[in-house]
Structure formats: structure tokens, C-alpha cells
C-alpha positions as CSV (number, residue, x, y, z in Angstrom):
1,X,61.3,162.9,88.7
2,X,63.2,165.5,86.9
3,X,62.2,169.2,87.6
4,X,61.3,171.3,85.0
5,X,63.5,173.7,83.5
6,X,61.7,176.9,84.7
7,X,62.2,175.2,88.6
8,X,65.8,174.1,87.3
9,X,66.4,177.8,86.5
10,X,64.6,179.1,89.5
11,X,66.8,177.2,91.6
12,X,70.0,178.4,90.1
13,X,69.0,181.7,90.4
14,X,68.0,181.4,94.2
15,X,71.4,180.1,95.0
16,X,73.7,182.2,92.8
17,X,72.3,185.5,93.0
18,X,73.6,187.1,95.0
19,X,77.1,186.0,94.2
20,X,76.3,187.4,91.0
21,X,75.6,190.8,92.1
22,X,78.1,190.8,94.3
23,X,80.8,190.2,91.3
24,X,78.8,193.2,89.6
25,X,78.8,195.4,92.4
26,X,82.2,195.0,92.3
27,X,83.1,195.5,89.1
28,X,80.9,198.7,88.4
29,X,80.7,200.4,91.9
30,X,76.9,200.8,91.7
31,X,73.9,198.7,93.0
32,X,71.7,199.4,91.0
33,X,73.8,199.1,87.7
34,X,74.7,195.4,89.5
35,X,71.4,194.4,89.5
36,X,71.0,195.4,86.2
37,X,73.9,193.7,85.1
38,X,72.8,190.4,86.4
39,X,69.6,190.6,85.0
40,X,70.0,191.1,81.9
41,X,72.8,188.5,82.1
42,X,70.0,185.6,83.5
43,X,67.7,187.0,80.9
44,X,70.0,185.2,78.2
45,X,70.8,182.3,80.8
46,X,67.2,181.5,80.4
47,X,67.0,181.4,76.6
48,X,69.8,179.2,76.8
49,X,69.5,177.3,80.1
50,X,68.7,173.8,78.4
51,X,72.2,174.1,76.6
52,X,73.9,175.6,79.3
53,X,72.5,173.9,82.8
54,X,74.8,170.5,81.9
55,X,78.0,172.7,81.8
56,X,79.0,174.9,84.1
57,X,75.6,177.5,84.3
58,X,77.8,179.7,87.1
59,X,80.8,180.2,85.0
60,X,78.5,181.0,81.8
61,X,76.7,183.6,83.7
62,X,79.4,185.0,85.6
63,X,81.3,185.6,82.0
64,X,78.0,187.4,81.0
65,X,77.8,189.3,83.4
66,X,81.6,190.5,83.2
67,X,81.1,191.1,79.0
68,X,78.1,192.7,79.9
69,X,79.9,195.1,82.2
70,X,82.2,195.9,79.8
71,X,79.9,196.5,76.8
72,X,77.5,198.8,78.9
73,X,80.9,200.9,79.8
74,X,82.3,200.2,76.0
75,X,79.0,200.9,74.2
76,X,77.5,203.9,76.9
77,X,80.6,206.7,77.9
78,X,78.0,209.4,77.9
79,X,76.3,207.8,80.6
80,X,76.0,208.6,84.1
81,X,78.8,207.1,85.8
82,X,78.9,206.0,89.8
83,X,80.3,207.8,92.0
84,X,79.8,207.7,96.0
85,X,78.3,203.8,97.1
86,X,81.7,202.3,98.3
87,X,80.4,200.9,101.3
88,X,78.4,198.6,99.3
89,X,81.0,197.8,96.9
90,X,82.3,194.4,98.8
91,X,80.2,194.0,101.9
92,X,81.6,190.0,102.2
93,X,85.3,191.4,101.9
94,X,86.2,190.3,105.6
95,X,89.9,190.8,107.1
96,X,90.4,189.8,110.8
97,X,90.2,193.3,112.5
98,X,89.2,193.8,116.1
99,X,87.0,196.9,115.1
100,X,84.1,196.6,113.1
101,X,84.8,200.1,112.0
102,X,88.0,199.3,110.8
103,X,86.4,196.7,108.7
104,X,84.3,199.6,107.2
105,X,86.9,202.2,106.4
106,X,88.7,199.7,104.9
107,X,86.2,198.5,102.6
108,X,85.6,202.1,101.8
109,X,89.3,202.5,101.1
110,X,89.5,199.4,98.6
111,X,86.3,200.9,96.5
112,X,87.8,204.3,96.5
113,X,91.0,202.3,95.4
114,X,89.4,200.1,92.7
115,X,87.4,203.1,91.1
116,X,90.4,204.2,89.8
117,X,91.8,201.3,88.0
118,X,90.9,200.3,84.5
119,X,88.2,198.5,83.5
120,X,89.9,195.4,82.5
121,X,92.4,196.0,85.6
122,X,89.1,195.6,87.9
123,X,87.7,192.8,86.3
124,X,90.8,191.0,86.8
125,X,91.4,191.7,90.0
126,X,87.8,190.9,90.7
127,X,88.0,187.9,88.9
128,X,91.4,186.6,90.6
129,X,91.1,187.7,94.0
130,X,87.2,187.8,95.0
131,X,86.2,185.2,92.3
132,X,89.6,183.3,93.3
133,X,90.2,181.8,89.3
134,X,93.6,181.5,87.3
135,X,95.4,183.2,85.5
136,X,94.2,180.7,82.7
137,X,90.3,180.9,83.7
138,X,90.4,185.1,84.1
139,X,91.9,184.8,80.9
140,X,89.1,183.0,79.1
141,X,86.7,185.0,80.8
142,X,87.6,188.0,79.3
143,X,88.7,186.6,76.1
144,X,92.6,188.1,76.3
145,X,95.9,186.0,76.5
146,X,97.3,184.7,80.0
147,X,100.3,187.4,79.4
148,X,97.4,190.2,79.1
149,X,95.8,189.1,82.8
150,X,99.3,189.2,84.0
151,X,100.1,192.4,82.9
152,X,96.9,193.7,83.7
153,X,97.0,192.2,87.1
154,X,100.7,193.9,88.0
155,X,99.4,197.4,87.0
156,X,96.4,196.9,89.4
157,X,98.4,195.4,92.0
158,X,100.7,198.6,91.9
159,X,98.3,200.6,91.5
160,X,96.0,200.0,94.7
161,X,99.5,199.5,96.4
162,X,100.6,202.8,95.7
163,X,97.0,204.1,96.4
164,X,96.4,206.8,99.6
165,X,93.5,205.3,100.0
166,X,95.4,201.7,100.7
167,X,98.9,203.7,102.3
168,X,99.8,202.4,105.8
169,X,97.3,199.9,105.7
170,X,97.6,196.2,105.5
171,X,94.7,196.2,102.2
172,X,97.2,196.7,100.3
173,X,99.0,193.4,100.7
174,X,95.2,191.5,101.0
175,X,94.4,192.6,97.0
């Protein structure tokens, strides 16, 4: 028997949740912002759930989520912006360190890093390194030409290389 489309949804949203947020946290630094984020972008899932949930539900909600990040920063500068709250920026980010503290500072180091890359520079990197797509996929999620998500991708790359936060540190060459 075929479940219904509220349990269909349910389950989606039970397994790809926290993915979800995650991808939000990292694009926008702040938890709570996330969560908003990721809401708002299941809110229109749902409306649209018996159109999407054939397709590829994950990818339609992950590219919601990314617009939505980008309107609310596009649409709202006179908000409050994050600041503070790297440690919870990519708390799955795992390198193979000895010292669990290590592992910490260097998570801190990467968000202190990505705060200061562009918008579109952080959702690429976000979308090519933690989401792992191509350059092809990152493209259509953001709706720019391969040649932008390459160029977009170099900047960031230099930039978090050439970042104090990253200097002397093998993150740089893990981004």
C-alpha cells in the first residue's frame, strides 16, 4: 500500500533534515537563520511534494534552500547579520587529526575563513566541496554559467588559501 503524501513527506523530512541545515548553516553562519532557511524551503516542498517527490525532492530542496539564502541576504541588508557561532558552522567537517582540539580550532578557522567570502563564493564552495556536485550541477543550482562557478570557485579557493585564519595549516589545501 502506498503511503500517503503527508507520511511520504514526513519521511523525507526525517531523513534529510539535518543535511539540510547543515548546508544552511554553512552557507549563512547562523543556526538559527539555518533553520529558518530550511523551513521555509520544506514549507514550498510541501505545496509541491506530489510534483516534486518523483524527481529528485533532495536536489529541489537543497536549491531552495540555497535561492532562499541568497534572497533573504539580497532582499534584507539592513538586517542583523551573524557574527560569532563558527563552531557550529560545519560540525561533520572531519580531517584526520590526533587532537580533538585541533579538530575544533580548525573548524573555527574555516568559518572565520568562509565569512569573508562572497555570497556566491560560499555557496559554491559549499556546494562543490561539502555538497560534493560539479561544476555543471553547482552551476544549475544557482542558475549562472559553468565559467561563473569556475571563476567564483578560484577567487574562493585563493581566498581561504591566503586567509590567517587557514595560514600554516593544512585547511587550506582540504577546501
Amino acid at each position: 500500500m502506498r503511503q500517503s503524501r503527508d507520511e511520504e513527506f514526513t519521511a523525507f523530512v526525517v531523513a534529510r533534515s539535518a543535511r539540510l541545515v547543515h548546508i544552511a548553516r554553512m552557507l549563512c553562519g547562523d543556526p538559527a537563520l539555518a533553520e529558518d532557511l530550511v523551513q521555509t524551503a520544506l514549507e514550498k516542498a510541501y505545496q509541491r511534494w506530489d510534483r516534486i517527490e518523483l524527481g529528485d525532492p533532495f536536489g529541489y530542496v537543497r536549491q531552495a534552500v540555497v535561492n532562499q539564502h541568497l534572497s533573504w541576504v539580497r532582499r534584507r541588508p539592513w538586517r542583523e547579520r551573524p557574527s560569532g557561532g563558527a563552531a557550529e558552522l560545519e560540525p561533520e567537517l572531519t580531517w584526520s587529526v590526533t587532537d580533538p582540539a585541533a579538530g575544533v580550532d580548525r573548524r573555527l578557522a574555516v568559518g572565520r575563513a568562509l565569512r569573508h567570502l562572497t555570497r556566491r563564493e560560499r555557496a559554491v564552495i559549499v556546494l562543490r566541496y561539502v555538497e560534493d556536485l560539479t561544476e555543471a550541477d553547482t552551476a544549475a543550482v544557482l542558475g549562472v554559467a559553468v565559467g561563473t562557478i569556475k571563476s567564483a570557485n578560484a577567487r574562493a579557493l585563493r581566498k581561504l588559501r591566503e586567509a590567517p585564519e587557514l595560514s600554516g595549516s593544512e585547511v587550506g589545501e582540504h577546501v
